[in-house]
C-alpha positions as a Markdown table, in Angstrom:
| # | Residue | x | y | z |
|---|---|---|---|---|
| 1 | Unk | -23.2 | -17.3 | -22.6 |
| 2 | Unk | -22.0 | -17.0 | -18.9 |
| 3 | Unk | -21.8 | -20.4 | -17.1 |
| 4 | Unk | -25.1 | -19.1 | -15.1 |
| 5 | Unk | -26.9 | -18.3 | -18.1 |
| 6 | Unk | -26.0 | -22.0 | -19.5 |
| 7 | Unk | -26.3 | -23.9 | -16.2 |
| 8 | Unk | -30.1 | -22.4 | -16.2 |
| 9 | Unk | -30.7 | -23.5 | -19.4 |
| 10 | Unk | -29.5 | -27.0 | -18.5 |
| 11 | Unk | -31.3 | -27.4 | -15.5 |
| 12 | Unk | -34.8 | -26.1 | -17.8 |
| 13 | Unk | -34.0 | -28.6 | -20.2 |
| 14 | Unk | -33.9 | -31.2 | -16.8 |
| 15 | Unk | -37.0 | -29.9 | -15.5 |
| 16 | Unk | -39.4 | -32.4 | -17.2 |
| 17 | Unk | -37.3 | -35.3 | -16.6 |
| 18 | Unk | -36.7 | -34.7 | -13.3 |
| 19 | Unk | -33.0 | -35.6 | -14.1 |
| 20 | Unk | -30.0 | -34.3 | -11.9 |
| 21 | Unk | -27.1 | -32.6 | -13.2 |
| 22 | Unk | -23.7 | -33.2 | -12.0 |
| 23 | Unk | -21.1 | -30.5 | -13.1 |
| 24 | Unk | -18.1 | -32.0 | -14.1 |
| 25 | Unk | -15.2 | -29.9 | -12.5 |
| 26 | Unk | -12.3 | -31.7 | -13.4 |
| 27 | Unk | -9.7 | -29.4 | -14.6 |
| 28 | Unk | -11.4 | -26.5 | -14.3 |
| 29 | Unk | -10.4 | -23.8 | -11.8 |
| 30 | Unk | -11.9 | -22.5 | -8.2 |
| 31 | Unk | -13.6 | -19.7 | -10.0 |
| 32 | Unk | -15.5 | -21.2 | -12.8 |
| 33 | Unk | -16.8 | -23.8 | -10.1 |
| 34 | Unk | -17.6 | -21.0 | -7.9 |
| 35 | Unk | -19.5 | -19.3 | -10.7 |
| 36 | Unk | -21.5 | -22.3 | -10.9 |
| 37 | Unk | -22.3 | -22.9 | -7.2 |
| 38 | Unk | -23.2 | -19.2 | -7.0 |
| 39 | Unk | -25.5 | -19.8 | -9.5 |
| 40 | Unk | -27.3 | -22.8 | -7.8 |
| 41 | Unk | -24.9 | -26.1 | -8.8 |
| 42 | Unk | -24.2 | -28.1 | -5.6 |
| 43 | Unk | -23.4 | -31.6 | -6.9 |
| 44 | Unk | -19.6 | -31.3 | -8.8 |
| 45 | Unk | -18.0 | -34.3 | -10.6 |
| 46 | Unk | -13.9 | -35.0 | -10.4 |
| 47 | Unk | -12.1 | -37.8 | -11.8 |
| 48 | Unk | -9.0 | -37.4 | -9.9 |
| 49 | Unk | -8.5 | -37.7 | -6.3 |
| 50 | Unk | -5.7 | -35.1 | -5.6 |
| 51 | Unk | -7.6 | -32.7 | -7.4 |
| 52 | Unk | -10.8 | -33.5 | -5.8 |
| 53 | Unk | -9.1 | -33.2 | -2.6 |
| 54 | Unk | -7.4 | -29.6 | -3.3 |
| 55 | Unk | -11.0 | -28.7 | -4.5 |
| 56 | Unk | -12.9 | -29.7 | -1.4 |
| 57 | Unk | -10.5 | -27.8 | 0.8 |
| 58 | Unk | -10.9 | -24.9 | -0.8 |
| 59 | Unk | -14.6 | -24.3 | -1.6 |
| 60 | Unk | -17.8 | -24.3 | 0.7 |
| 61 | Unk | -18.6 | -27.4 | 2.6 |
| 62 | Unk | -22.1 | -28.0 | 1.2 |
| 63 | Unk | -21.1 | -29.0 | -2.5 |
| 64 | Unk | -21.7 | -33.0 | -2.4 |
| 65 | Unk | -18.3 | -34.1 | -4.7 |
| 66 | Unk | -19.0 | -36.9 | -6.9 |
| 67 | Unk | -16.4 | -39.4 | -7.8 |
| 68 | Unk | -16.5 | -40.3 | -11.5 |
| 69 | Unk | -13.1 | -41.4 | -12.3 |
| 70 | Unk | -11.3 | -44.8 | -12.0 |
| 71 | Unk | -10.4 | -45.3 | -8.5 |
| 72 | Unk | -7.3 | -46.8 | -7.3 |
| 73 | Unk | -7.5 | -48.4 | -4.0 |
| 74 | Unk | -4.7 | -46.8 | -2.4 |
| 75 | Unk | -6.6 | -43.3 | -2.9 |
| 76 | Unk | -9.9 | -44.1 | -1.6 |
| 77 | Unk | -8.8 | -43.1 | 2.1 |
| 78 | Unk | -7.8 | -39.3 | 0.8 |
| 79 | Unk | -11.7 | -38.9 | -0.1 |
| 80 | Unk | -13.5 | -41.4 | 2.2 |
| 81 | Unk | -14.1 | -38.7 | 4.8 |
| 82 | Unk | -16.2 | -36.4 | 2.4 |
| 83 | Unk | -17.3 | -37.9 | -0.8 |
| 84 | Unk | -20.9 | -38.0 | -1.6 |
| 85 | Unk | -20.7 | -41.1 | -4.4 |
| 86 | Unk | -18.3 | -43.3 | -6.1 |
| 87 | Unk | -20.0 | -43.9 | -9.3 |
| 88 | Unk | -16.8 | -46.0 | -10.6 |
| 89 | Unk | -17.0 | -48.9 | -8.4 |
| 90 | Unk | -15.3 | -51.6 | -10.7 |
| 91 | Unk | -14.5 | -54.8 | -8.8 |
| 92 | Unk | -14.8 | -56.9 | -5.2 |
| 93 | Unk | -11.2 | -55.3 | -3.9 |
| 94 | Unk | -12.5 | -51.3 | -4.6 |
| 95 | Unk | -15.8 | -52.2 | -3.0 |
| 96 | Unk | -13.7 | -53.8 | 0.2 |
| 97 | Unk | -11.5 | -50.7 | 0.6 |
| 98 | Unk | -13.8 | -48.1 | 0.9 |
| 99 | Unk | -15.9 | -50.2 | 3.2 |
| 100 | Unk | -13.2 | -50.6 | 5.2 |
| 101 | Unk | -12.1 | -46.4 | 5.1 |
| 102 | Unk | -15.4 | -45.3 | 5.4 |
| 103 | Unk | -15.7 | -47.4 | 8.7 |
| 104 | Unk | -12.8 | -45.5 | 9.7 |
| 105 | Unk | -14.4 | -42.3 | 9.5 |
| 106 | Unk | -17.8 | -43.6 | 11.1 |
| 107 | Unk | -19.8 | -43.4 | 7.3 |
| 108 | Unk | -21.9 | -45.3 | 5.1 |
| 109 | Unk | -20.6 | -43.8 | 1.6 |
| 110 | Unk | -23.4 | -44.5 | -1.3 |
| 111 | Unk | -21.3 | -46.2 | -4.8 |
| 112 | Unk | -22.7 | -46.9 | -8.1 |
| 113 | Unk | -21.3 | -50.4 | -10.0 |
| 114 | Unk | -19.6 | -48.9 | -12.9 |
| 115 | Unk | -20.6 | -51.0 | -15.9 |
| 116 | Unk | -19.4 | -51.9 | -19.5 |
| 117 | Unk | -21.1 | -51.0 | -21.9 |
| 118 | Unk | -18.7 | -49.1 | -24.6 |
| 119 | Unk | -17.2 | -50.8 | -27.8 |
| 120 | Unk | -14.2 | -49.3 | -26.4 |
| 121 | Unk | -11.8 | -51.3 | -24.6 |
| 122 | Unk | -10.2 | -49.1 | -22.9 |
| 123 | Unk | -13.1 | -48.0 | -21.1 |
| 124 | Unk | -13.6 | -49.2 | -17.3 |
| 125 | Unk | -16.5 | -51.2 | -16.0 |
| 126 | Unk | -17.5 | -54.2 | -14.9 |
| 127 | Unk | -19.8 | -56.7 | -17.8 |
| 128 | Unk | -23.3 | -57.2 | -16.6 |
| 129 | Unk | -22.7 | -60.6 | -14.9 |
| 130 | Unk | -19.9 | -59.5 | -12.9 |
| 131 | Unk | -21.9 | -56.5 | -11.6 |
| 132 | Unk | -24.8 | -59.0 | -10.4 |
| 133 | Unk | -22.2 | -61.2 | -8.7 |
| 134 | Unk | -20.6 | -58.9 | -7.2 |
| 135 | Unk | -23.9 | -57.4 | -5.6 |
| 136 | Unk | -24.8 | -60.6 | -4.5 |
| 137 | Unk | -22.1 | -61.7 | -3.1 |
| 138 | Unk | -21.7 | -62.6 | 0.5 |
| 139 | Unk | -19.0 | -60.1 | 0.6 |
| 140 | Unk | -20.7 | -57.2 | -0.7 |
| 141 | Unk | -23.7 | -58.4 | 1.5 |
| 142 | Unk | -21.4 | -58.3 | 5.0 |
| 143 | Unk | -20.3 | -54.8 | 4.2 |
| 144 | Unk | -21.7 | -52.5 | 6.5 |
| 145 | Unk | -20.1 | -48.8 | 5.5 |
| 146 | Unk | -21.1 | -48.7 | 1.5 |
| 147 | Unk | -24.5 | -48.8 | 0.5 |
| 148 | Unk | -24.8 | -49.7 | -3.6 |
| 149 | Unk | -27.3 | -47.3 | -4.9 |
| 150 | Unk | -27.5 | -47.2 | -8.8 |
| 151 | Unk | -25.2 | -48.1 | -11.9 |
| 152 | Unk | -23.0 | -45.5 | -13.8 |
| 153 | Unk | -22.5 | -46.1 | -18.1 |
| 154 | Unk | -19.8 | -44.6 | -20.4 |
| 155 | Unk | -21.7 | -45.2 | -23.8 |
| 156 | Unk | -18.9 | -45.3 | -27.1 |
| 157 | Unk | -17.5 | -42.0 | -28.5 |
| 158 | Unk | -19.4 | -42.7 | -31.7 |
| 159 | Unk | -21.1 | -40.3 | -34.4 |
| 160 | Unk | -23.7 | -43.2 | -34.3 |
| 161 | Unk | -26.6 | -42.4 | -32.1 |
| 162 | Unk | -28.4 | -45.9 | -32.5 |
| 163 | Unk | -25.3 | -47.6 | -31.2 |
| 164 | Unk | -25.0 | -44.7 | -28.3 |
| 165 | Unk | -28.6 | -45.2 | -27.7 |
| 166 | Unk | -28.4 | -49.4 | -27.9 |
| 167 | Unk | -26.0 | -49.1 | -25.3 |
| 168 | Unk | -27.8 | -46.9 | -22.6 |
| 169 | Unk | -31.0 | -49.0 | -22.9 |
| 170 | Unk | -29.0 | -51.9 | -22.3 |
| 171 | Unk | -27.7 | -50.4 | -19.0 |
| 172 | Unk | -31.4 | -49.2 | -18.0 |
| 173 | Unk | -32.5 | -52.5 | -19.1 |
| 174 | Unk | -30.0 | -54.0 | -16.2 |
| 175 | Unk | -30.7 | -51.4 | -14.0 |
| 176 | Unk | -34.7 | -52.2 | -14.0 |
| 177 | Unk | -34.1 | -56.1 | -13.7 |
| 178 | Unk | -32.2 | -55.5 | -10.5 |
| 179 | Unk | -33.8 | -52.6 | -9.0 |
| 180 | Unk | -36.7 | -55.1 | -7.3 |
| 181 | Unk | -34.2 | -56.7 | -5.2 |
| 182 | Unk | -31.7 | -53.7 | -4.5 |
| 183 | Unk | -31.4 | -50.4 | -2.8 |
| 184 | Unk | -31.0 | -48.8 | -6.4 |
| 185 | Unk | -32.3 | -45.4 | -7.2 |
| 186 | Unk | -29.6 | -44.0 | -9.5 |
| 187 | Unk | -29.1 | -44.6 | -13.2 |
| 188 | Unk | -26.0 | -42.8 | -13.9 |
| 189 | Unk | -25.4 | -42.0 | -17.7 |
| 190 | Unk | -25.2 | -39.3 | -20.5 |
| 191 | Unk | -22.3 | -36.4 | -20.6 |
| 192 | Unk | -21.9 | -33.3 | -22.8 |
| 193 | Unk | -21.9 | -35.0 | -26.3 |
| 194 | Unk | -25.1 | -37.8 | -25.4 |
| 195 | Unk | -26.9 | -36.8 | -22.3 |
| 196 | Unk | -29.8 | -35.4 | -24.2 |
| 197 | Unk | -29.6 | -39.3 | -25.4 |
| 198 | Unk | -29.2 | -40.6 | -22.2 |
| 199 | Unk | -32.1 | -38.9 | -20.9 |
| 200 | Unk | -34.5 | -40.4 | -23.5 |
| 201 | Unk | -33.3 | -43.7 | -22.5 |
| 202 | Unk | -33.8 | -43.3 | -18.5 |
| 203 | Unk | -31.3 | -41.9 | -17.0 |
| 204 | Unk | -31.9 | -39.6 | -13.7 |
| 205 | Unk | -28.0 | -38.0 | -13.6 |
| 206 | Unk | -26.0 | -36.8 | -15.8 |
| 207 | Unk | -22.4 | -36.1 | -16.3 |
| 208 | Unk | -21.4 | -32.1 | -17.7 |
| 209 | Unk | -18.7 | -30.4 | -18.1 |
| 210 | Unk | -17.7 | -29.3 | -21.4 |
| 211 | Unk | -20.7 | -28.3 | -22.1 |
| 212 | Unk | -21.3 | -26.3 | -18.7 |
| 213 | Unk | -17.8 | -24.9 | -18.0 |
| 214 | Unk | -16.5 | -25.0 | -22.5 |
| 215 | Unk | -13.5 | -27.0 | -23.3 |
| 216 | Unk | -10.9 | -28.0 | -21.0 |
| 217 | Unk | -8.8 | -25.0 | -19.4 |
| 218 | Unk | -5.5 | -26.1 | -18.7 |
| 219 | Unk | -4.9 | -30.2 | -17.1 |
| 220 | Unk | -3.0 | -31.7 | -14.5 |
């Protein structure tokens, strides 16, 4: 199938959930992404900031660019005049910086707390009590240019669907016990190999790419 033909069947299988879909363009090039947006796709998903740069200069204006990979603090500035959300907010320092380079370019930029919840190691992510301090600290409280809107979930690369499925209802579980008191309306979690998962367990976006755009094309 063409990417439009499988982005239309994605966004049918959404319809009922009402979830959103994020295209996950890392690696990909201009004219698979174009294909997409042509087709309707206007939220796009990069992990890297150089590349998410390079991207934004070079396609139209109105695709919101989502932030999904670990951030370094010393790259926030390159993206702080356009991104629409950081969904990998990890810690206090990360949280600070952007605050401060979104007040440079006059903007409130929206972040999701990026949480552990993957057997894996490896994976980023703050643990559930560290996300709930950091949000109530006085720090994050004084900041003025990021508003904390949701929670973003890698779940375990695992041929095990309870443990997959164990994991996301652990994040929606923290995401409903803080959403009284919070500004939270975004329960980020699910990509190509779980998302059909994810959605049973909550979640409103998603994460696509291989299975919008087929296996990676060439990397950087």
């Amino acid at each position: 199938m063409s990417i439009s033909d499988t982005l239309s069947a994605v966004l049918e299988e959404l319809k009922p959930s009402g979830t959103t879909l994020v295209a996950v363009s890392k690696t990909k090039p201009i004219e698979l992404i174009l294909e997409a947006y042509h087709a309707g796709q206007r939220i796009f998903g990069e992990n890297k900031v150089q590349e998410m740069v390079e991207k934004y200069e070079a396609l139209p204006k109105d695709i919101q660019w989502h932030l999904i990979g670990h951030l370094q603090t010393n790259k926030v500035k390159f993206i702080a005049p356009f991104v629409n959300l950081i969904e990998s907010v990890d810690s206090l320092k990360l949280l600070q910086e952007i605050n401060k380079e979104a007040a440079k370019c006059n903007r409130v930029i929206d972040c999701l707390l990026q949480i552990h919840i993957a057997k894996e190691e490896t994976k980023f992510g703050l643990s559930f009590d560290e996300a709930t301090e950091l949000f109530t600290s006085d720090e994050t409280t004084a900041m003025k240019n990021i508003k904390l809107v949701g929670v973003m979930g890698i779940a375990t690369l695992t041929e095990d669907q309870t443990i997959i499925r164990n994991e996301f209802r652990s994040l929606h579980q923290f995401y409903d016990a803080m959403k009284p008191s919070t500004n939270f309306t975004i329960l980020s979690m699910g990509m190509s190999s779980d998302y059909k998962i994810a959605i049973e367990e909550g979640s409103n976006l998603i994460r696509i790419g291989s299975a919008l755009f087929g296996e990676r094309i060439y990397s950087k």
